[in-house]
N, C-alpha and C positions, 0 to 999 in steps of 0.2 A: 483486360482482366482487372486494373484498379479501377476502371471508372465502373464495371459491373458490382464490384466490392464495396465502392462511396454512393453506388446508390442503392442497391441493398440494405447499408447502414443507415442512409437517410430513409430509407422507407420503412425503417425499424424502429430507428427514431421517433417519428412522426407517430406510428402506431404506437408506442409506448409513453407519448408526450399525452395523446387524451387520453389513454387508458387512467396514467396515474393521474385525472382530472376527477375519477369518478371515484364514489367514498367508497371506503370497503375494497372495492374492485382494486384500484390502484395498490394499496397495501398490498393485496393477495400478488397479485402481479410480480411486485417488485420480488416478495420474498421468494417466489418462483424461480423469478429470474438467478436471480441469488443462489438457492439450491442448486439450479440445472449448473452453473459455473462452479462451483462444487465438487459435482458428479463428475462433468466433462475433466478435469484433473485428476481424476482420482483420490481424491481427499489426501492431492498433495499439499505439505504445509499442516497437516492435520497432526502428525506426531512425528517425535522427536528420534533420529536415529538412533540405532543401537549404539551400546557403548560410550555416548556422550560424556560421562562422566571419568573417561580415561583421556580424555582431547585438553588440550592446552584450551585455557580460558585469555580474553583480552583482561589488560590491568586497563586501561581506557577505553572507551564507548566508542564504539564504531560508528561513524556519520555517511548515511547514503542524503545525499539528492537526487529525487526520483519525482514520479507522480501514478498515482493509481491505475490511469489507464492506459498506461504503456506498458505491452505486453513483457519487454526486456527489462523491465524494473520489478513484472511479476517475478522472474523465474528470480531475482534474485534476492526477493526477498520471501520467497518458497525456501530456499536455502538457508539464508538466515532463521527462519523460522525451525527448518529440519535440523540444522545444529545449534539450536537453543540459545542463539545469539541476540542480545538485546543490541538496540540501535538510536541512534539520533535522526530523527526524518526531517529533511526540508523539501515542504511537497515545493514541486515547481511544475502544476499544470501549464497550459498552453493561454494565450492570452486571445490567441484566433487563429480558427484552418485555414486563414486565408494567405498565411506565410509562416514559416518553419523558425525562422530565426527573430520575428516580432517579438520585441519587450520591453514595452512602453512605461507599464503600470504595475510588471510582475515583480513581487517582495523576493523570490529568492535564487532568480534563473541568472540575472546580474553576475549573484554572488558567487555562484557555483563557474560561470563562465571568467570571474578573474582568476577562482582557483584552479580552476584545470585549463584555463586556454582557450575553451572553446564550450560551445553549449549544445551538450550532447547529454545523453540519459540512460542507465545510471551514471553516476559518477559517485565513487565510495574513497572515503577518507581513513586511512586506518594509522591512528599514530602511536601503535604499537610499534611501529616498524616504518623504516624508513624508505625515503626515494632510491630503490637498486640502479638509477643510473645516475644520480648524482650525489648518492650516498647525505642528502642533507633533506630534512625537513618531512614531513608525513609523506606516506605511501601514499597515492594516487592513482586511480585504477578506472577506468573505462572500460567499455565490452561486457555485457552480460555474459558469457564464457568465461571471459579474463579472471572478473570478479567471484563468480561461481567455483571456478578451478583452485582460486587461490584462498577461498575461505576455507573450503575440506580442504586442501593441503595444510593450511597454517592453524585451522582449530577442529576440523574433523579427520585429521588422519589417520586416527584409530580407530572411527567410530563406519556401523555398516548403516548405506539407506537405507530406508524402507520400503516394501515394496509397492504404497503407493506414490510416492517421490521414484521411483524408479520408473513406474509406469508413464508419469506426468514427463518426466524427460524424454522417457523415447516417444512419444506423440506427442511433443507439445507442438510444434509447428498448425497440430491441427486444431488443437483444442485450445490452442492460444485464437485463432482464426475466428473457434465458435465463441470463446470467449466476449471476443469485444463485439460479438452478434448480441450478444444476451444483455452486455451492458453497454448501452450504447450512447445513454445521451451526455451529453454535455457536463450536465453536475454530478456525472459518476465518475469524479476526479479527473476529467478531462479538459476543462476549460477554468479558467477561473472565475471566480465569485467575487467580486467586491467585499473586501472585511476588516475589521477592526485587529491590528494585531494585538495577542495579547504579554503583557509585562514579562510576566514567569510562565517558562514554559509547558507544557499540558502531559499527562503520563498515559499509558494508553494502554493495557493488559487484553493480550489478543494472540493470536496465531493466523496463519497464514488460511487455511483450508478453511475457518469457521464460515459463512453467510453471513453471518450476523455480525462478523466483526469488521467484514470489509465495507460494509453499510456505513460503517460509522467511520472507515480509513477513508472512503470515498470524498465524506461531505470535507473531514479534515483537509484533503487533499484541495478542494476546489478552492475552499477558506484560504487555502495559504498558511495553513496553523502548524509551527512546527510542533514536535510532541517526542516525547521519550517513548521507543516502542515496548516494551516487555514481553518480550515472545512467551509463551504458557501453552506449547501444543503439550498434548498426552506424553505424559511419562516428562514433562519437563523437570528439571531440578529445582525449578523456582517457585514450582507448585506451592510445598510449604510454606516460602515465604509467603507466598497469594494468603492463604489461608490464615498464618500468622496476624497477619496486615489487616484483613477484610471479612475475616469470617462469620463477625457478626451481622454481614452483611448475607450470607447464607443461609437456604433453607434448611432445615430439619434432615430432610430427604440426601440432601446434595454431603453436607457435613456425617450421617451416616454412612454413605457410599465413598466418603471421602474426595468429593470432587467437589472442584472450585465454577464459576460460573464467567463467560468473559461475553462481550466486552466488555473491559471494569473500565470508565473515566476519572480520573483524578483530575482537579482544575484548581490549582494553590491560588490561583487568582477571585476568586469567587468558595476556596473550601471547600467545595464541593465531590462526593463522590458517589459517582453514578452508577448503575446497572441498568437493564437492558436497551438495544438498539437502537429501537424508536424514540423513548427518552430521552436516549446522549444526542440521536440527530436534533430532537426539537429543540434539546437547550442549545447547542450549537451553535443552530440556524436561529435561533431568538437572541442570542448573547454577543454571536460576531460577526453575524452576516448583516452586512449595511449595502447591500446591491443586489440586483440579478446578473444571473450570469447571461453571455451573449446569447442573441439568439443568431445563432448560423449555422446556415445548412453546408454537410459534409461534401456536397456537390462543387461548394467553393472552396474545397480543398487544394493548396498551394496557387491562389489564381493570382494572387499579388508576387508572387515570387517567378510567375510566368511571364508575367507582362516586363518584371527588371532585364527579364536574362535576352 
């Protein structure tokens, strides 16, 4: 079943490496792709549970270490996003399929592996709240469940899902599956890219369910770039600040209807503050990508870890 699975991906792959080679075509494509992973959730991630605003808020920023294209780092920051939680991200894609635990060159997998022990994904830091089994130093939490469970107990308690975060959890198993069908290659936060880190950290105003916004978490993610997240699904609370912040940056239409527009990039290192997708990926990929990413096929998925054991 997994070698039918990694060649499937590779043949998905491959077909989606020269589509996006062709002008027009490739664009259409991607944001296809994009929509359909979307759809396949239920436009979970897309707004903010009921009642939010009766749930205990964090007094410090939550820090995950995750990477985009690991299905168990979606579901929990689908969560974060459905309870209107901002967060601190340090992507930590994969450096190569060819062994699970390789990290020669990675800027943040190291770091996450002295903090919790071991290099596993997610891994959330919450220093609201301390270690329950040795009562010292920040909460530490592994398990996409674990993680999941204990965000709505400790800041969604009061608040109801939605029901398309309800849907997205009783089928994810499957739509996680189609998921990484749809996005499959390499620099869809999957592998790493060679990149310039940058001084001050990056701001990033998005939600979970958008297309549009995981286009631009994706290339962040392969970069290595950490970034402040700012969750902004429907009905968020932080809407108005968006507005407050950036609204000059809004059309006519959007400020009538009173909706804000995401992904917004903010980059204190360069001033700059961007709107839509395509633009934040170009500057991005013009500003801090100093490499390609590997090229490997999913076929050599763990072969270096097979020949050790």
């Amino acid at each position: 079943m997994v070698a039918i699975r990694l060649f499937a991906l590779q043949a998905l792959a491959t077909f989606a490496k020269y589509v996006s080679l062709v002008p027009y075509v490739g664009d259409m494509w991607d944001i296809f792709t994009l929509l359909v992973l979307s759809i396949l959730r239920f436009g979970s991630g897309n707004w903010v549970a009921e009642n939010i605003e009766e749930c205990n808020r964090p007094k410090k920023t939550l820090i995950l270490y995750e990477f985009e294209g690991c299905p168990y780092c979606r579901r929990v920051r689908e969560a974060l996003s459905q309870l209107d939680l901002d967060c601190i991200i340090y992507p930590c894609p994969r450096e190569t399929f060819r062994s699970r635990g390789y990290m020669n060159q990675s800027r943040f997998r190291p770091q996450a592996k002295q903090i919790g022990g071991k290099l596993q994904f997610p891994l959330l830091i919450d220093e609201n709240n301390t270690n329950s089994s040795t009562n010292d130093g920040p909460l530490i939490l592994y398990e996409s469940d674990i993680i999941v469970e204990y965000l709505w107990k400790t800041y969604g308690a009061k608040a109801s899902p939605t029901m398309g975060y309800s849907l997205g959890k009783k089928y994810e198993w499957l739509t996680f599956s189609l998921v990484g069908l749809a996005r499959c290659l390499p620099q869809h936060g999957i592998l790493r890219m060679p990149s310039a880190k940058p001084d001050k950290m990056l701001e990033l105003w998005s939600f979970e369910g958008s297309p549009f916004c995981r286009r631009v978490r994706e290339v962040l993610a392969s970069l290595e770039i950490p970034y402040y997240l700012r969750n902004v699904g429907h009905n968020s609370l932080k809407r108005k600040e968006f507005r407050d912040r950036f609204g000059k940056m809004i059309n006519k239409l959007r400020k009538t209807l009173n909706l804000i527009q995401v992904p917004l990039l903010v980059d204190p290192n360069t001033n700059l503050e961007l709107l839509e997708s395509s633009e934040i990926v170009k500057y991005l990929l013009d500003t801090y990508k100093t490499g390609e990413v590997k090229e490997e096929s999913y076929l050599e998925y763990g072969v270096d870890d097979k020949k050790n054991n």
